[in-house]
C-alpha positions in Angstrom: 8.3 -13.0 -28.6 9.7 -10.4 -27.0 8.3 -6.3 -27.6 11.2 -4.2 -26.4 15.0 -5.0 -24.6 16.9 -3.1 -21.6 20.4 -3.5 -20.7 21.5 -3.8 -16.7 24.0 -1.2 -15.8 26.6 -1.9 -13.6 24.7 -0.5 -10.5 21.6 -3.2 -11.1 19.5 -0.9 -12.8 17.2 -1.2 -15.7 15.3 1.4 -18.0 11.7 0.5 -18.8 11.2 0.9 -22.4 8.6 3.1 -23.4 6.1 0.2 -25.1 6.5 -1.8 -22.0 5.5 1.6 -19.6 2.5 2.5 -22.1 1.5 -1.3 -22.0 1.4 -2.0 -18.0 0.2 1.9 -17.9 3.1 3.0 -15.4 5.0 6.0 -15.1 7.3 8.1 -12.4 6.2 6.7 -9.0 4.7 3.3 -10.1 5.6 0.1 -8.2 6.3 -3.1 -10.6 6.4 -6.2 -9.1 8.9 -9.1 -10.2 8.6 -13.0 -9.9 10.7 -15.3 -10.8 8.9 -18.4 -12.6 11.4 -21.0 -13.5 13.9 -19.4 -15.8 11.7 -16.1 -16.7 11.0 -13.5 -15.1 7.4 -11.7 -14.8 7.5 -8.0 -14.6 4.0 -6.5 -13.4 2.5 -3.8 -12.1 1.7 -4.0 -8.4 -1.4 -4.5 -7.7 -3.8 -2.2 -5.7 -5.5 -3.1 -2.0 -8.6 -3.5 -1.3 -10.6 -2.0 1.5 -10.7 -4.9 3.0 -6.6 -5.3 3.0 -6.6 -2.0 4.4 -9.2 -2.7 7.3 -7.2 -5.6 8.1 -4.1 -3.6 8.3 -5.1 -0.9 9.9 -7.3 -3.3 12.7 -5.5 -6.8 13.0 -7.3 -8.1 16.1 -10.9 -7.0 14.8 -13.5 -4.8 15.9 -13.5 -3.4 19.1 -15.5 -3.8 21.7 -19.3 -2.3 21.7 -19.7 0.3 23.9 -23.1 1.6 25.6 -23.6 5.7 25.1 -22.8 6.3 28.9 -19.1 5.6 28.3 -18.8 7.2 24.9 -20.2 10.0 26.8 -18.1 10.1 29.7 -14.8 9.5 27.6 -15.8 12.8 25.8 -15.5 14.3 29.0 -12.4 13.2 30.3 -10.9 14.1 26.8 -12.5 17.1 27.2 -11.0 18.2 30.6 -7.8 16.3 29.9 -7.6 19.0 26.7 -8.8 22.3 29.2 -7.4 21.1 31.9 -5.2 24.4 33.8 -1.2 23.9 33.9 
């Protein structure tokens, strides 16, 4: 059973009827994902990362190195006078 219908322009574009938008709770912006599952289609919206997605983005080979507080402390400094440092 289906709730609403859209027609494809020419260009490959489709409008998102209004019971479909207030349904999946998207708007201007929102990302919908599509899959294709034998001969339908399944329209969703995407879904959101987790912190953990992002950590592993953000850090794909894993935490770095511990380091003792004598080099944390000297890499200040020679941030420090790299940043001061006269032209």
């Amino acid at each position: 059973m289906s709730i609403a219908h859209s027609r494809l322009t020419a260009q490959g574009q489709i409008s998102v009827p209004a019971e479909v938008r207030r349904t999946l709770g998207v708007g201007p912006g929102s990302v919908l994902e599509w899959d294709v599952a034998g001969e339908s289609v399944v329209v969703r919206r995407a879904g959101r990362y987790s912190s953990e997605d992002v950590h592993r983005a953000l850090f794909p080979k894993g935490p770095k190195k511990a380091r003792r507080l004598e080099e944390l402390d000297e890499g200040k400094r020679q941030y420090v006078r790299s940043r001061h440092a006269r032209r």
